[in-house]
C-alpha positions as CSV (number, residue, x, y, z in Angstrom):
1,X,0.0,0.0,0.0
2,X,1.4,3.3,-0.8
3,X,2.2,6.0,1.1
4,X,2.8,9.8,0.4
5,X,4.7,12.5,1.6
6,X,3.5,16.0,0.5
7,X,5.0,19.3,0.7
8,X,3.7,23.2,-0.8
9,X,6.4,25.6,-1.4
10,X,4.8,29.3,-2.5
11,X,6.4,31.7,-4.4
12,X,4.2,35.1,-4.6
13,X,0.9,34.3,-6.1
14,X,2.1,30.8,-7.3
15,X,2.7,27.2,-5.5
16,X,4.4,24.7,-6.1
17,X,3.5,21.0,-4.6
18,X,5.4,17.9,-4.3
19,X,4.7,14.3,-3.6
20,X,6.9,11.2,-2.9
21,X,5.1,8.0,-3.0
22,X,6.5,5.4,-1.2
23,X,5.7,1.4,0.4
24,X,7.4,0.9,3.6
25,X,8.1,3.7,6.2
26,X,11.6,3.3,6.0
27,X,12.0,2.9,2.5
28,X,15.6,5.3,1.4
29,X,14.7,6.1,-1.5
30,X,11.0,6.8,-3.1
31,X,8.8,4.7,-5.7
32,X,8.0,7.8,-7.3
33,X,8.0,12.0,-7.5
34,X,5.9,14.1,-8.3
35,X,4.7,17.8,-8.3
36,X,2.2,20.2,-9.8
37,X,2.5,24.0,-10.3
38,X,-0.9,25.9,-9.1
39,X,-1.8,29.5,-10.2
40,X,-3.6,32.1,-8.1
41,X,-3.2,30.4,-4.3
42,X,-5.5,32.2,-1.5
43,X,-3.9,34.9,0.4
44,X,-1.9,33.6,4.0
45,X,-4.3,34.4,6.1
46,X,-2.9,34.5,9.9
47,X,-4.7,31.0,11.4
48,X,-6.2,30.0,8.4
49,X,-3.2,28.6,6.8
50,X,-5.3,25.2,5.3
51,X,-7.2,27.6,3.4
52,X,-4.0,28.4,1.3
53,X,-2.1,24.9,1.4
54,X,-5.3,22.3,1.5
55,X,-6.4,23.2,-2.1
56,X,-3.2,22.5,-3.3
57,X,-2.7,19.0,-1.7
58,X,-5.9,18.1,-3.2
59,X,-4.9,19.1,-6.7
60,X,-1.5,17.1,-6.6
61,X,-4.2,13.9,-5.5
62,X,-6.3,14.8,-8.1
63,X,-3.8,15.6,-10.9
64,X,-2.3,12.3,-10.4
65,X,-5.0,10.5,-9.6
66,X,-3.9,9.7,-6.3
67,X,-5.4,7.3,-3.5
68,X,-2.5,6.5,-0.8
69,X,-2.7,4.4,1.9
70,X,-1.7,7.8,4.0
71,X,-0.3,10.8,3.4
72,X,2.6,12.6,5.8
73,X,2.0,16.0,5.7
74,X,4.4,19.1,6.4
75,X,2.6,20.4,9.5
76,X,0.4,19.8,11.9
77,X,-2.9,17.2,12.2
78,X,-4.5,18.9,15.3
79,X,-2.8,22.2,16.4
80,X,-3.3,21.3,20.5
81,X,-2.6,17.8,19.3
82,X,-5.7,15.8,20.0
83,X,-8.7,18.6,19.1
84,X,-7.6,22.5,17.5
85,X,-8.0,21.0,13.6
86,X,-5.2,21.9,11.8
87,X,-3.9,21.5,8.1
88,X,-4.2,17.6,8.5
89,X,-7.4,17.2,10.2
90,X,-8.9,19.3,7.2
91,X,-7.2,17.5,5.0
92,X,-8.7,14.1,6.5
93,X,-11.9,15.5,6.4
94,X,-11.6,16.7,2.7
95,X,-10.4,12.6,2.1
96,X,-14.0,11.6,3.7
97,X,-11.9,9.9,6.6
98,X,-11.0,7.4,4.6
99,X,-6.8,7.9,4.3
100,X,-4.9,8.5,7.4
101,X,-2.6,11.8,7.9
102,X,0.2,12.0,10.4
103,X,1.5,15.6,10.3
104,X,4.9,16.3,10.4
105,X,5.8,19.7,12.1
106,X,9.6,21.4,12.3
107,X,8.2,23.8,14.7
108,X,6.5,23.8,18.4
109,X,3.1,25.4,17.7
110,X,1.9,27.1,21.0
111,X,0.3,24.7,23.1
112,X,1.2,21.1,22.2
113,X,2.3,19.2,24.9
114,X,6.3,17.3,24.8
115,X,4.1,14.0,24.4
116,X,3.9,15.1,20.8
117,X,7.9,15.5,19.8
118,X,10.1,13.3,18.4
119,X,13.7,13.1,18.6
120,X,15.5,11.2,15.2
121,X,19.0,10.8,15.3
122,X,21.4,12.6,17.6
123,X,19.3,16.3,17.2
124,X,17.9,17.0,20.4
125,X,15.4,19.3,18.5
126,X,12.4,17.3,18.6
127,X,9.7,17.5,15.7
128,X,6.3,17.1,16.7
129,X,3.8,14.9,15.3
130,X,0.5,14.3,15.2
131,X,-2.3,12.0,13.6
132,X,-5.6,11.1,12.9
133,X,-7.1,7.7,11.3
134,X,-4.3,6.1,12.9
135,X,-2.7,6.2,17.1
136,X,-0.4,8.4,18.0
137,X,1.4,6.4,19.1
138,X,2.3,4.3,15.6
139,X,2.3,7.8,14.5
140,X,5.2,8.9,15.8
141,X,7.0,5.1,16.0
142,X,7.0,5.3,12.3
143,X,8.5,9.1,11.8
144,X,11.0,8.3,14.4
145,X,12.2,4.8,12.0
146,X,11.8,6.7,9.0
147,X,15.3,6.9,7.4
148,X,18.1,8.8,7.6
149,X,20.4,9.7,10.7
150,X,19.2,13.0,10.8
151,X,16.4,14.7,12.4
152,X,14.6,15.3,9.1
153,X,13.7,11.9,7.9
154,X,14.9,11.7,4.2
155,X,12.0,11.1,2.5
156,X,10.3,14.6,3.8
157,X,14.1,16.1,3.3
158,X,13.6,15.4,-0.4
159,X,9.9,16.1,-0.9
160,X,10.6,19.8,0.9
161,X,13.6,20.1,-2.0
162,X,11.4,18.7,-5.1
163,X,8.6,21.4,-4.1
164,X,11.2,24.1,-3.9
165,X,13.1,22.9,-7.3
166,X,10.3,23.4,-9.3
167,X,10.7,26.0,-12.1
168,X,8.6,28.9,-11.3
């Protein structure tokens, strides 16, 4: 069963989104890349972010006819962890429930308990994930064996750089 690891990069008016499909969570290297270039994005408005970032995961699923197992997004599922919906609880709900989302987040987003970080590798930076349509728990078992040494597990390393390569 695939998985896929999404990231949005914007650039003014424009964004660009990349996948990475992939089978097992600690797969190196990916099955296959992807991206899509969308015009005219929403404005960043300040606690709204899924309004800007959710349409464009959906096109990248849509363009390439997509239907993962679950997806690993760049940010957060629930903003308090278990019930403030964020980017990936949106996104779940968008999916119908029916693909699990464990978000990935770089940053602490005020008001989500230590329970939620994870420390890869010898960073003592933690990132924090969360989830829904799966536990927490298996959550954050599988970003913490995702390869790579680092803190960054590669896969989301290279779907952050595919997003950002894009020609604008």
């Amino acid at each position: 069963m695939m998985k896929l690891a999404v990231d949005v990069h914007y650039k003014g008016d424009r964004a660009t989104v990349g996948g990475i499909l992939f089978e097992n969570w600690s797969d190196r290297d990916p099955t296959q890349e992807l991206t899509c270039a969308i015009d005219s994005i929403e404005d960043y408005e300040p606690g709204q972010f899924y309004k800007r970032e959710l349409p464009c995961i959906l096109k990248l699923l849509e363009v390439h006819q997509l239907k993962p197992a679950c997806i690993a997004i760049d940010g957060f599922v629930y903003l308090d962890g278990f019930s403030k919906p964020g980017l990936g609880k949106y996104l779940y709900d968008a999916l119908c429930g029916e693909v699990p989302i464990v978000g990935v987040a770089k940053t602490l987003f005020r008001g989500i308990s230590p329970d939620y970080a994870v420390c890869r590798g010898d960073s003592e930076k933690p990132l924090f994930v969360t989830a829904i349509g799966l536990p927490i728990s298996e959550a954050k078992e599988v970003i913490r064996t995702m390869h790579g040494s680092y803190r960054i597990p590669s896969l989301l390393k290279r779907v952050d750089r595919i997003c950002r390569d894009i020609p604008s």
